[in-house]
C-alpha positions as a Python dict, from the first residue, in 0.01 Angstrom:
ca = {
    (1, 'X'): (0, 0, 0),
    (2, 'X'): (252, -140, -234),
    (3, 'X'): (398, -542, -189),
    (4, 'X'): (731, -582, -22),
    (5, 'X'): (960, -779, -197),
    (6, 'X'): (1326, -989, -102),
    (7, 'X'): (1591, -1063, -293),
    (8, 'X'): (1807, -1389, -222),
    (9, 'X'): (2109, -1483, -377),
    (10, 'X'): (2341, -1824, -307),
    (11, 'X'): (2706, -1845, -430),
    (12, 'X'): (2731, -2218, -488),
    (13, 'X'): (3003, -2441, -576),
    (14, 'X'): (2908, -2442, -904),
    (15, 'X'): (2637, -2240, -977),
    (16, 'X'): (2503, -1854, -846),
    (17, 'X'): (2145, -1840, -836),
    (18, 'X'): (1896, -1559, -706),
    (19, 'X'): (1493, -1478, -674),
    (20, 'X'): (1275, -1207, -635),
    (21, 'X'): (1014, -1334, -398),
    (22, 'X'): (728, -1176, -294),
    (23, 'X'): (600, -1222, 80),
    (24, 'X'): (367, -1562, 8),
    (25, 'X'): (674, -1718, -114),
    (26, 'X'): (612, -1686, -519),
    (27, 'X'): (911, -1681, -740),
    (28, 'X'): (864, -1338, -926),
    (29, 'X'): (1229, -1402, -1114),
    (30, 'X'): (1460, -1581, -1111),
    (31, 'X'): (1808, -1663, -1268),
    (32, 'X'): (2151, -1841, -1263),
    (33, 'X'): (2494, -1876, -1421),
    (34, 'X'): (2738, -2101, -1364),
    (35, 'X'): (3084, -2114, -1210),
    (36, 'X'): (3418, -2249, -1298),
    (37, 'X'): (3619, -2457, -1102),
    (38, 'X'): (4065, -2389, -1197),
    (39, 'X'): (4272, -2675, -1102),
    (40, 'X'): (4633, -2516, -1089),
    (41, 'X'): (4774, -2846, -987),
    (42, 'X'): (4768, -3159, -776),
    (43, 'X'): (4465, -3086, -467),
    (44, 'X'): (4495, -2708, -555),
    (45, 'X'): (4118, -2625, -636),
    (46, 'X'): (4024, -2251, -678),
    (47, 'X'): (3763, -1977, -820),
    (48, 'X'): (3790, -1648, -969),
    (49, 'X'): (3612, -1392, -742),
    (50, 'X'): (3594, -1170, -1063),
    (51, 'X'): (3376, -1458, -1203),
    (52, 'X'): (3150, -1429, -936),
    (53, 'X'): (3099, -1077, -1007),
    (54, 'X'): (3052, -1082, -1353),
    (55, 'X'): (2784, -1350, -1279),
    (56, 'X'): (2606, -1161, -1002),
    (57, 'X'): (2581, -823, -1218),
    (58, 'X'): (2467, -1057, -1452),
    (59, 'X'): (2175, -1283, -1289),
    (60, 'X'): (2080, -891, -1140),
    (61, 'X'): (2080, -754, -1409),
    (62, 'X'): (1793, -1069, -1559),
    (63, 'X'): (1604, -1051, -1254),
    (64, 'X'): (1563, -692, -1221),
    (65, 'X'): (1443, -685, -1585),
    (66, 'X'): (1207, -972, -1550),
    (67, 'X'): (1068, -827, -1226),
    (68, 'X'): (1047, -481, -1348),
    (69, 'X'): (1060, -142, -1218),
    (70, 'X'): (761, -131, -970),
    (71, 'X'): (845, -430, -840),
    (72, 'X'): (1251, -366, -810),
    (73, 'X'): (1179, -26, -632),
    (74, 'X'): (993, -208, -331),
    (75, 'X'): (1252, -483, -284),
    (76, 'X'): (1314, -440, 110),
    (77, 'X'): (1623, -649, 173),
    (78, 'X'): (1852, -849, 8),
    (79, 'X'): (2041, -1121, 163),
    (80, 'X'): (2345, -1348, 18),
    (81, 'X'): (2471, -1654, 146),
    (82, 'X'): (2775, -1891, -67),
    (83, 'X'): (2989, -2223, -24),
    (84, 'X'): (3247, -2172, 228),
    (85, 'X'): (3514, -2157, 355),
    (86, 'X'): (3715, -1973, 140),
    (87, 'X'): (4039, -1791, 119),
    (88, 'X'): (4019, -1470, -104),
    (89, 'X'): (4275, -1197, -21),
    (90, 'X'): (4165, -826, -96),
    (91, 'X'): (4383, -567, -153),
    (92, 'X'): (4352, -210, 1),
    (93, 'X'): (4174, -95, -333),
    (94, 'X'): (3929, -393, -292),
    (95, 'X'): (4086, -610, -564),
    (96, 'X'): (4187, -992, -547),
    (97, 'X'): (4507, -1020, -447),
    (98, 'X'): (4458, -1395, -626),
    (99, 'X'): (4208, -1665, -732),
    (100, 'X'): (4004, -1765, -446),
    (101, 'X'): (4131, -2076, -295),
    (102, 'X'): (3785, -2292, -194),
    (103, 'X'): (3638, -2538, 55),
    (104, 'X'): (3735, -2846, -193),
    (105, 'X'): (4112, -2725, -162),
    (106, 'X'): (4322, -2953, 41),
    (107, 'X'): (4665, -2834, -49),
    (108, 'X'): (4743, -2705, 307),
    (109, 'X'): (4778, -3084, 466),
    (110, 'X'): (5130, -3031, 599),
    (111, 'X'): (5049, -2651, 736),
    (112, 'X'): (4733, -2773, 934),
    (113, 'X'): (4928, -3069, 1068),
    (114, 'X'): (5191, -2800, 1222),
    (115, 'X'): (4907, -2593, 1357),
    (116, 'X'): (4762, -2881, 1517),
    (117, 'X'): (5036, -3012, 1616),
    (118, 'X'): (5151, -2672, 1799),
    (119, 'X'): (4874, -2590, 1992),
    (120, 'X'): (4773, -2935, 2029),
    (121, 'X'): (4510, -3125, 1867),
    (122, 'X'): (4266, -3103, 2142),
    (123, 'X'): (4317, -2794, 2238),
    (124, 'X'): (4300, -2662, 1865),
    (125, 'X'): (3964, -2829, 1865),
    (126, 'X'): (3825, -2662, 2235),
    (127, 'X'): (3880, -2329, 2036),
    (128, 'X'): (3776, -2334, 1694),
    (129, 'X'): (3458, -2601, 1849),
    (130, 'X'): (3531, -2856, 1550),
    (131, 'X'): (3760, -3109, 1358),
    (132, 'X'): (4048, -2949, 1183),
    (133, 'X'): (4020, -3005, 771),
    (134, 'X'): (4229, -2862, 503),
    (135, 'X'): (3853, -2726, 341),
    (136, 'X'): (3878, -2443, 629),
    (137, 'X'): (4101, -2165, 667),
    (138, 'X'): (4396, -2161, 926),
    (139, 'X'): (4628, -2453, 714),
    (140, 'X'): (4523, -2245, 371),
    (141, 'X'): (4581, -1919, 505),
    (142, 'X'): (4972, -2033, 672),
    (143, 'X'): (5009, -2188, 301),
    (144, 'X'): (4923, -1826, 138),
    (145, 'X'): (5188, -1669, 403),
    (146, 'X'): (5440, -1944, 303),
    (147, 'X'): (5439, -1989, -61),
    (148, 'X'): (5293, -1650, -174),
    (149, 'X'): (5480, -1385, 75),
    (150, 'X'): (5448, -1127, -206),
    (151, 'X'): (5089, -1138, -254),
    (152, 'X'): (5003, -1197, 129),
    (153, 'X'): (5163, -907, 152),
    (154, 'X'): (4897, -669, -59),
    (155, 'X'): (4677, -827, 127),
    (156, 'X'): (4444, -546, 308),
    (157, 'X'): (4114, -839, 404),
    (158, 'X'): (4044, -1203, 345),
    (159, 'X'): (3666, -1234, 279),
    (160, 'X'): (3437, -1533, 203),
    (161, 'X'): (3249, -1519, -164),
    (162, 'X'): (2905, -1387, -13),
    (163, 'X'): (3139, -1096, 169),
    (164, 'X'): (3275, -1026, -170),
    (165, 'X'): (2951, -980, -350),
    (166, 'X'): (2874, -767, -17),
    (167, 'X'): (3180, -535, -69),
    (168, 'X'): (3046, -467, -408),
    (169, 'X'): (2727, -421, -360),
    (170, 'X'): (2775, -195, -50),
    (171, 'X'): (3141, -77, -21),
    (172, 'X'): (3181, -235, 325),
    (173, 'X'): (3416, -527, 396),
    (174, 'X'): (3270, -796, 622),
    (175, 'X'): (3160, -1135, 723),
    (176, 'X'): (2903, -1288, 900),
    (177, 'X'): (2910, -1461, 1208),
    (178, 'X'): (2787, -1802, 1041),
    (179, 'X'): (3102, -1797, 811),
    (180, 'X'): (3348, -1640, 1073),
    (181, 'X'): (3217, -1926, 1323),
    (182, 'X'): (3283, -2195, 1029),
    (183, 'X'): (3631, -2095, 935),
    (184, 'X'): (3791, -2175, 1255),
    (185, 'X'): (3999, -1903, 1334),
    (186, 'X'): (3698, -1775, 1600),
    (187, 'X'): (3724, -1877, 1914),
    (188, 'X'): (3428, -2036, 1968),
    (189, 'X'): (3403, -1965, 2336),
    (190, 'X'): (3378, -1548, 2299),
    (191, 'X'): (3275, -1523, 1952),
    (192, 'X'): (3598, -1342, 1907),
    (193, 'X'): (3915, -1378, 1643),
    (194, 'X'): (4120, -1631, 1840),
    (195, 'X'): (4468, -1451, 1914),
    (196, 'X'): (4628, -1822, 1972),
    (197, 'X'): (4596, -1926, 1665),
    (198, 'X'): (4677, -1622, 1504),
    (199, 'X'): (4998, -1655, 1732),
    (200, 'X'): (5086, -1981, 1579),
    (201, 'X'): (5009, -1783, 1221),
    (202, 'X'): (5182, -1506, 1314),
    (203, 'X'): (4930, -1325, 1148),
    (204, 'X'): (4698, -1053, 1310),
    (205, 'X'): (4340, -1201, 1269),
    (206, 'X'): (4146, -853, 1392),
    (207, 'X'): (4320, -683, 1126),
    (208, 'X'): (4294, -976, 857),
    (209, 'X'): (3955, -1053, 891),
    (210, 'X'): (3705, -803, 933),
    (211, 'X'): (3473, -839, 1290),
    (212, 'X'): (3197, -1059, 1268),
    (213, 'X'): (2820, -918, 1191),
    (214, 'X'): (2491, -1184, 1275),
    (215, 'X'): (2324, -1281, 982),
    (216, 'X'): (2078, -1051, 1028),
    (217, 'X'): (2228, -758, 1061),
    (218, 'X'): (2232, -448, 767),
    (219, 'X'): (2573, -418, 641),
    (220, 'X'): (2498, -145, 432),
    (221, 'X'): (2245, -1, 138),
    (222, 'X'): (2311, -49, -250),
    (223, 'X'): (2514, 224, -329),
    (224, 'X'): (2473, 402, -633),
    (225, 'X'): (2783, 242, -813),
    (226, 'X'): (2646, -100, -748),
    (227, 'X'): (2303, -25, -860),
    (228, 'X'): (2390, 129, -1199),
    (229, 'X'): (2581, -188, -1243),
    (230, 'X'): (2329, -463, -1175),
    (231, 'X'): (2007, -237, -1203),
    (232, 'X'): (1910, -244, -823),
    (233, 'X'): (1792, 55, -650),
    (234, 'X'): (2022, 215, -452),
    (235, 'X'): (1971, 201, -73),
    (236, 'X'): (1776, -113, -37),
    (237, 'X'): (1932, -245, 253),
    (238, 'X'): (2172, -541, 228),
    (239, 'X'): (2197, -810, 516),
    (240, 'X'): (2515, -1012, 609),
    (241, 'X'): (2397, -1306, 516),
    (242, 'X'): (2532, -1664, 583),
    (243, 'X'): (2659, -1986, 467),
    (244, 'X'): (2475, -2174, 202),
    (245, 'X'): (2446, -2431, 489),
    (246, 'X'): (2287, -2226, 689),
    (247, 'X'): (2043, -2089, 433),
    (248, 'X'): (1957, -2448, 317),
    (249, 'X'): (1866, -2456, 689),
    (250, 'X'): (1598, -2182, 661),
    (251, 'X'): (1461, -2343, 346),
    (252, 'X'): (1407, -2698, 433),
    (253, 'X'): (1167, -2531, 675),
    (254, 'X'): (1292, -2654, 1002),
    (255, 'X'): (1064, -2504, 1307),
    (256, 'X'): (1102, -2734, 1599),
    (257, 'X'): (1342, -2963, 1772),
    (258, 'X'): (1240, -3324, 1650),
    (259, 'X'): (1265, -3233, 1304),
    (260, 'X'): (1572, -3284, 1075),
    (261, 'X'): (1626, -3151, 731),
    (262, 'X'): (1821, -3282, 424),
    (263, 'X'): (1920, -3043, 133),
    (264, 'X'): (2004, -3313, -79),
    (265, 'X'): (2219, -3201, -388),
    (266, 'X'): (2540, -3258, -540),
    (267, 'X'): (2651, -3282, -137),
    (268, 'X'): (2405, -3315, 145),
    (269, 'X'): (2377, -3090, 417),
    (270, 'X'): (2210, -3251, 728),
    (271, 'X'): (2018, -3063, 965),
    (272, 'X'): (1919, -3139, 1316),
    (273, 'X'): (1829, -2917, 1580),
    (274, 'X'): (1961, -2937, 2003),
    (275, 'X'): (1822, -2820, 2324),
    (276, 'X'): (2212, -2778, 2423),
    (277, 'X'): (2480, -2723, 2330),
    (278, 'X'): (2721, -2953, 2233),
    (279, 'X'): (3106, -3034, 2324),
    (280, 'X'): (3369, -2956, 2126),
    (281, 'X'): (3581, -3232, 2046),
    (282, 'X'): (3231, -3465, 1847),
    (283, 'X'): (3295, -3451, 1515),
    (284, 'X'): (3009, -3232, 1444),
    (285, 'X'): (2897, -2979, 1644),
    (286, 'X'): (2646, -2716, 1740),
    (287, 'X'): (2587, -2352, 1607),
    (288, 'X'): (2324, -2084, 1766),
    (289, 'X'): (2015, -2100, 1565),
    (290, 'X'): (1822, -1797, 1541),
    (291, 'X'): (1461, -2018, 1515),
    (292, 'X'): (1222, -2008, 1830),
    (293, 'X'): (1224, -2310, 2009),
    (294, 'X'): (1538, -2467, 1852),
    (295, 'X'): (1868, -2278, 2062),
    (296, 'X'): (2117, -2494, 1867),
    (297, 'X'): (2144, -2674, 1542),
    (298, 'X'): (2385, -2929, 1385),
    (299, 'X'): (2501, -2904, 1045),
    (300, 'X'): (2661, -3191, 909),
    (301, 'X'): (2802, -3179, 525),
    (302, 'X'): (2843, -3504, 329),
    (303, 'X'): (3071, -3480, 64),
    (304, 'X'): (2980, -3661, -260),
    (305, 'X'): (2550, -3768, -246),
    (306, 'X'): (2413, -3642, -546),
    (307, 'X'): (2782, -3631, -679),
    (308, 'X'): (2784, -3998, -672),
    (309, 'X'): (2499, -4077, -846),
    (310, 'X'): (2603, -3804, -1111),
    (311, 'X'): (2937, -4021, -1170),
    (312, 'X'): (2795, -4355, -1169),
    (313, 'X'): (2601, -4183, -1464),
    (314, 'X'): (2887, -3986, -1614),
    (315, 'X'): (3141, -4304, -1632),
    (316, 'X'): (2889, -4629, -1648),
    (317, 'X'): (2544, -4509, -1693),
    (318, 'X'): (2545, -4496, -2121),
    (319, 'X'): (2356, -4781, -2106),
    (320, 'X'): (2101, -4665, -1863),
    (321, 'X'): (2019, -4330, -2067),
    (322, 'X'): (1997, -4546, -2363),
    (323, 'X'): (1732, -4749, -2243),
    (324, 'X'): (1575, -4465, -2009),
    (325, 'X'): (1510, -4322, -2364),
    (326, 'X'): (1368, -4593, -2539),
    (327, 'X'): (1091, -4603, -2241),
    (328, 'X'): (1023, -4247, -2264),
    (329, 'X'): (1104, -4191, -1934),
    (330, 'X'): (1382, -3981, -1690),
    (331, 'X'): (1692, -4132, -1685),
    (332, 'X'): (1684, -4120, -1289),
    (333, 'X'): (1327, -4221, -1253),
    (334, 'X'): (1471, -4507, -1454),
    (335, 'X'): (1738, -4570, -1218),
    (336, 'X'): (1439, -4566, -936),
    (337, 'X'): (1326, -4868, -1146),
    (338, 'X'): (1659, -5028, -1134),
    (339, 'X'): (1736, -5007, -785),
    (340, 'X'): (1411, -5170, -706),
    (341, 'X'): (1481, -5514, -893),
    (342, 'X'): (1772, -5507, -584),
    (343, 'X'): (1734, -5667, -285),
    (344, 'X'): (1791, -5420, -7),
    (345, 'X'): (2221, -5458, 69),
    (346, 'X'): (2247, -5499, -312),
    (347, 'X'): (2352, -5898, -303),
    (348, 'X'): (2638, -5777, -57),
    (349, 'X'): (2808, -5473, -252),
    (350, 'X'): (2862, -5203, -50),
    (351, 'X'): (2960, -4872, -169),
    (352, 'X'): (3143, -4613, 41),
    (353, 'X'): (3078, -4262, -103),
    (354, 'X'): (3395, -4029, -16),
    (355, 'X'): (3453, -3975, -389),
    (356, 'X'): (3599, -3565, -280),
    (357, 'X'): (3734, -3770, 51),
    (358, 'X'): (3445, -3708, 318),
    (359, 'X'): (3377, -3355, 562),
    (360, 'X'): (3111, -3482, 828),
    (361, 'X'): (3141, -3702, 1009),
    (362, 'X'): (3496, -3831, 938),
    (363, 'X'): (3691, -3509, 833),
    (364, 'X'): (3932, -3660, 635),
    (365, 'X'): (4065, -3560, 286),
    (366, 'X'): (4251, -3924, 222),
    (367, 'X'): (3889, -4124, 239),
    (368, 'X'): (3802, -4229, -128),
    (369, 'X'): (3513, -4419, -297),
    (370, 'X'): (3465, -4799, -307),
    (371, 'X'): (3306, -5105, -350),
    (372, 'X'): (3336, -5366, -142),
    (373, 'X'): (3181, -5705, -230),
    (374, 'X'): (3146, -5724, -636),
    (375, 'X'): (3111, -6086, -735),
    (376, 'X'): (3081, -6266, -1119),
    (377, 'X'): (2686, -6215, -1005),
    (378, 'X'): (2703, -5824, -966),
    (379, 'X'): (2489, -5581, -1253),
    (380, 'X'): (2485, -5263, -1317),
    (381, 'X'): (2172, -5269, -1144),
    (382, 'X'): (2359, -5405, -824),
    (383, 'X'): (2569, -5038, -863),
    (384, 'X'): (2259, -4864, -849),
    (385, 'X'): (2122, -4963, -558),
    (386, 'X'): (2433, -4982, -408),
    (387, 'X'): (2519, -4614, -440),
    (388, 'X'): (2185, -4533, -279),
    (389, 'X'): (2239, -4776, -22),
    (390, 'X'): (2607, -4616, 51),
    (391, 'X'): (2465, -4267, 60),
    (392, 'X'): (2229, -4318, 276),
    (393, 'X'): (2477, -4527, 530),
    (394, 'X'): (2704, -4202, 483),
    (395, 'X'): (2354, -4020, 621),
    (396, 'X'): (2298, -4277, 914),
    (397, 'X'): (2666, -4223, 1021),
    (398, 'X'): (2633, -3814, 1065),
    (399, 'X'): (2238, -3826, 1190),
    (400, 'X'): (2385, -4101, 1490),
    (401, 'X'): (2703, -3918, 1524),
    (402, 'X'): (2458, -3591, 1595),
    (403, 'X'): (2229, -3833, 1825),
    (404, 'X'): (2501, -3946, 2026),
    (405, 'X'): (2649, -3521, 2070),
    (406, 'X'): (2303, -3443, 2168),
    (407, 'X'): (2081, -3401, 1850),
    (408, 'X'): (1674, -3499, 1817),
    (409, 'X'): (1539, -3636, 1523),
    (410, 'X'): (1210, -3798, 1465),
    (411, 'X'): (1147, -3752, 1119),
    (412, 'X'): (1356, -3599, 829),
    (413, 'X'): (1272, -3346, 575),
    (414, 'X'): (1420, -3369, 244),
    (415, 'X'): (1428, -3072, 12),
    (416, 'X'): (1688, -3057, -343),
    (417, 'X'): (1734, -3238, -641),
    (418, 'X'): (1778, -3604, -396),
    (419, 'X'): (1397, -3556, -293),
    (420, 'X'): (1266, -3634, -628),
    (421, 'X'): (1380, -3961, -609),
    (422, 'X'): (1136, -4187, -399),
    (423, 'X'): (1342, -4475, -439),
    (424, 'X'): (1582, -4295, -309),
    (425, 'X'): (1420, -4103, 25),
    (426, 'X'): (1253, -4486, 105),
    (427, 'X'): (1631, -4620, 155),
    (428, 'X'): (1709, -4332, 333),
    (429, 'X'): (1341, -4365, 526),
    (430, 'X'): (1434, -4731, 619),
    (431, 'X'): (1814, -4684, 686),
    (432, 'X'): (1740, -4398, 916),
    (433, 'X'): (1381, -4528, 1102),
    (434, 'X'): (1221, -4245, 1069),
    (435, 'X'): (965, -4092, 835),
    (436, 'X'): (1091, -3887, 519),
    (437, 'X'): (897, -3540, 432),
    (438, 'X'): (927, -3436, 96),
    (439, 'X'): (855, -3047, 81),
    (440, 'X'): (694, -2807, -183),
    (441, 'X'): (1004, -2791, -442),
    (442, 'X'): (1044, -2434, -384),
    (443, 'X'): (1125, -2506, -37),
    (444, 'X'): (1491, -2620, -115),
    (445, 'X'): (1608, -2386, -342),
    (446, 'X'): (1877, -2196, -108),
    (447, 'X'): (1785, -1869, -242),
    (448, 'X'): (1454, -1901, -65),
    (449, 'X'): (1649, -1928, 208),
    (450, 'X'): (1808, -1643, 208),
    (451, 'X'): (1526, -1457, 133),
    (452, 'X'): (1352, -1619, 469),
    (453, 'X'): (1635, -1427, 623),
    (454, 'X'): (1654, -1089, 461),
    (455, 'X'): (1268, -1093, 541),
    (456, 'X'): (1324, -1128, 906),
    (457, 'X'): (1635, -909, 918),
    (458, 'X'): (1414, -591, 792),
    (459, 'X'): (1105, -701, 994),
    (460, 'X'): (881, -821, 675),
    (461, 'X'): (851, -1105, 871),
    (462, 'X'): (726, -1080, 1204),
    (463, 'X'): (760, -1405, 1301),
    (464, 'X'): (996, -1618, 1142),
    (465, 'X'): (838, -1974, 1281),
    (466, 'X'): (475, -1888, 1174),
    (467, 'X'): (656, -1794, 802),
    (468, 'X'): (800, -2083, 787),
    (469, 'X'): (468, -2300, 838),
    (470, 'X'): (321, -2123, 621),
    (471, 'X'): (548, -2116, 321),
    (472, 'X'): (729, -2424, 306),
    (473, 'X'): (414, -2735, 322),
    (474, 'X'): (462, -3114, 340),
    (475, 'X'): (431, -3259, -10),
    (476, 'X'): (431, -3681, 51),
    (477, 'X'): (564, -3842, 351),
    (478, 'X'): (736, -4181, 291),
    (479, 'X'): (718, -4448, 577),
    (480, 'X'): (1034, -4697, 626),
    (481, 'X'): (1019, -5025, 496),
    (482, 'X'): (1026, -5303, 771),
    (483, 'X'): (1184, -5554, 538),
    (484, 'X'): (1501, -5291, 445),
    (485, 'X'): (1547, -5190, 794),
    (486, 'X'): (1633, -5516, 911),
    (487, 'X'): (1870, -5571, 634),
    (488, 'X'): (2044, -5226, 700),
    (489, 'X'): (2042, -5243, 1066),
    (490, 'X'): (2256, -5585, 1004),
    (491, 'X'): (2543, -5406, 747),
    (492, 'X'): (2539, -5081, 863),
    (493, 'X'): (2838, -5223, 1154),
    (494, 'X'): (3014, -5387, 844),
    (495, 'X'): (2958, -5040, 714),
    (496, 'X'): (3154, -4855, 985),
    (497, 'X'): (3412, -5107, 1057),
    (498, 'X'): (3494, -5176, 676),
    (499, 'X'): (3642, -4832, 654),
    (500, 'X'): (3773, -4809, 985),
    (501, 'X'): (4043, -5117, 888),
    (502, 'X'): (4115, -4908, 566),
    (503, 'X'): (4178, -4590, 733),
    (504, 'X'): (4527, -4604, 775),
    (505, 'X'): (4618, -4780, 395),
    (506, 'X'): (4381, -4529, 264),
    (507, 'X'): (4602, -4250, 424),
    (508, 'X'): (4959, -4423, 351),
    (509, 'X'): (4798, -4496, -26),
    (510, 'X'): (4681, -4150, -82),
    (511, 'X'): (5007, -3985, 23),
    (512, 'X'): (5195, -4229, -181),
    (513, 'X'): (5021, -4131, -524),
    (514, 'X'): (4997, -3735, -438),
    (515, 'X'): (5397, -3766, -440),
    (516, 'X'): (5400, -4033, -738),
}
């Protein structure tokens, strides 16, 4: 009897990646290519969707080439999950009506603040089951209506990037229930396209957006277009796929309530599953969860973790390369180094990590980075330390905000580029009392993911739970440190109430040099 196979593809940010797995969780192939941010002007941040096209086709066409016929003619699903929420208007011939504006764009201030404002703040939040933010798509979508009546207009569908790729592969315009719950124009109380705030829109939502499929469910088959043009088989049946949040989900390996995952990248996604449900109005919130045993799950997205290390390299870290080099060694295994010549609270520099303003737990666009508390005494090695110290407070302040909403958490499993630093995962161990599992490296890579869920979508896997056991093991698990956790159970207050006195001057100050 011949091996299945899956096929999993993410639509990052910055980067699409996809693997051919087999059923034990081995990488057959695998390949990426990256993606380009445009910056048409001031908070205006978009993608081209024919990008992400040409780079599917593309990392298709490598994989199906490295994998090889046999292997490509008994792949059994394929599922594709991507960064959301996006808007990216289709016109009735399938086209882009225009560049896909994405999550990080937070030109739509003033047309979210009328929304809100019309229906109510509470009340907006009792539908949609969340905070408002510019990154989602009711103040983006009134800003396409406004400023670009000509083009909203040809507008047939607005679909999210992993719907795109969808359309093309299959001919069928849709979206999953993971993304149509995370835009927040669904009503989260009937899983249906919420007619109020398509009222306030004046927009109709049921013939905008196309109706919501579960994650799970086939879509559609290759067609015979799609597979001449990436070198899949036609008819191997295509799932509808999810966020990359939710796919990070399945691959950190989460299988019970008590245990919280981490994919720890260039942003953080934090993962922590509920026996209930939560309310609407915390300021994160539950979503069903499709695992056994876990009916709900949190998802809470940090901004700018990875990202933060990555600039304190980019704009200070010359030095440190230099003399990671001359050891022979990894310029952030160096930095591991570094941080531990610190005392734990860094000599009293605290860093506050909304470099891209911050999503979970404070939804707010005008939050920026800073350090508080830099003295004629401070190094560079002070900086280090302190940006592991502030990213990891940023992780305390979503995993108590989940607590608090309803949340368990005993432990913490880490998977991503952040869980090969130890230094690293013991802060976080220490700031958040609880033990940190570092998992099997394949176990984060999102594609994995989303192969987890085209397995169980076409029954390859039987039993998702069991799966997951079995294909995502414990690698090291790193205990708190006493000595740190009394030090960060002492400025994590400071922590909170430091930026809560900025709040408002950050606002006023951010609005002041947008208009500059």
């Amino acid at each position: 009897m011949a091996e299945n196979y899956l096929l999993g593809m993410d639509m990052g940010t910055t980067n699409i990646k996809a693997n051919i797995m087999d059923t034990k969780g081995n990488v057959i192939a695998t390949a990426s290519r990256p993606s380009h941010l445009i910056f048409p002007a001031a908070n205006q941040i978009e993608q081209d969707a024919n990008e992400w096209w040409d780079n599917a086709k593309a990392v298709f066409k490598e994989i199906t080439t490295t994998a090889g016929k046999e292997i490509v003619e008994n792949i059994r699903g394929i599922s594709i999950s991507s960064h959301v929420i996006s808007l990216l208007p289709i016109d009735k011939e399938g086209n882009p009506v225009r560049n896909a504006m994405i999550w990080m764009d937070t030109r739509s201030d003033e047309e979210l603040n009328y929304i809100t404002d019309t229906l109510g703040f509470d009340h907006f939040v009792s539908i949609v089951g969340g905070q408002p933010s510019t990154a989602f798509l009711p103040g983006k979508l009134l800003w396409f209506k406004k400023h670009e009546p000509e083009a909203f207009a040809k507008t047939e569908k607005l679909l999210q990037a992993n719907g795109f790729i969808n359309y093309k592969l299959t001919g069928e315009m849709t979206i999953d229930l993971d993304c149509a719950s995370r835009c927040q124009c669904l009503d989260i109380n009937s899983l249906t396209w919420s007619d109020e705030i398509a009222k306030v829109l004046d927009v109709d939502f049921n013939a905008l957006l196309p109706q919501p499929s579960k994650i799970t469910d086939i879509i559609g088959t290759v067609t015979e277009e799609a597979a001449a043009e990436t070198g899949l088989i036609s008819g191997i049946p295509v799932v509808a796929g999810c966020s990359d949040a939710m796919a990070s989900m399945y691959a950190t390996g989460l299988s019970q309530l008590g245990e919280a995952g981490e994919s720890s990248g260039t942003t953080s996604l934090v993962f922590v599953g509920s026996p209930v449900q939560s309310r609407s109005d915390v300021p994160v919130v539950t979503k069903p969860c499709a695992i056994d045993g876990m009916p709900y799950i949190f998802d809470g997205p940090i901004n700018a973790s990875g990202a933060s290390i990555k600039w304190y390299l980019d704009t200070f870290g010359q030095a440190d390369k230099e003399e990671a080099e001359e050891l022979g060694i990894n310029v952030y295994e160096y930095l591991n180094r570094e941080a531990l010549e610190v005392a734990p609270g860094s000599d009293g520099l605290l860093f506050f990590p909304y470099m891209l303003g911050e999503r979970a737990p404070l939804w707010n666009s005008y939050s920026r980075g800073m350090f508080i508390g830099m003295s004629l005494n401070t190094e560079r090695k002070h900086f280090v330390r302190s940006v592991f110290e502030g990213t990891a407070f940023a992780l305390r302040h979503v995993m108590e905000t989940i607590k608090e909403a309803g949340g368990q958490a005993e432990c913490l499993r880490i998977t991503g580029g952040g869980s090969k630093s130890r230094t690293w995962s013991q802060i976080k161990a220490s700031m958040l009392h609880m033990p940190i599992y570092i998992l099997d490296e394949r176990s984060g890579d999102v594609p994995f993911g989303d192969v987890l869920i085209a397995g169980t979508a076409v029954g390859v896997f039987s039993d998702l739970t069991q799966t997951i056991k079995e294909l995502i093991p414990v690698k090291e698990v790193i205990e708190p440190v006493p000595e740190w956790e009394a030090v960060y159970d002492k400025l994590y207050p400071y922590y909170l109430d430091m930026y809560q006195h900025l709040d408002a001057d950050l606002r006023s100050f951010r609005t002041t040099v947008d208009n500059i």
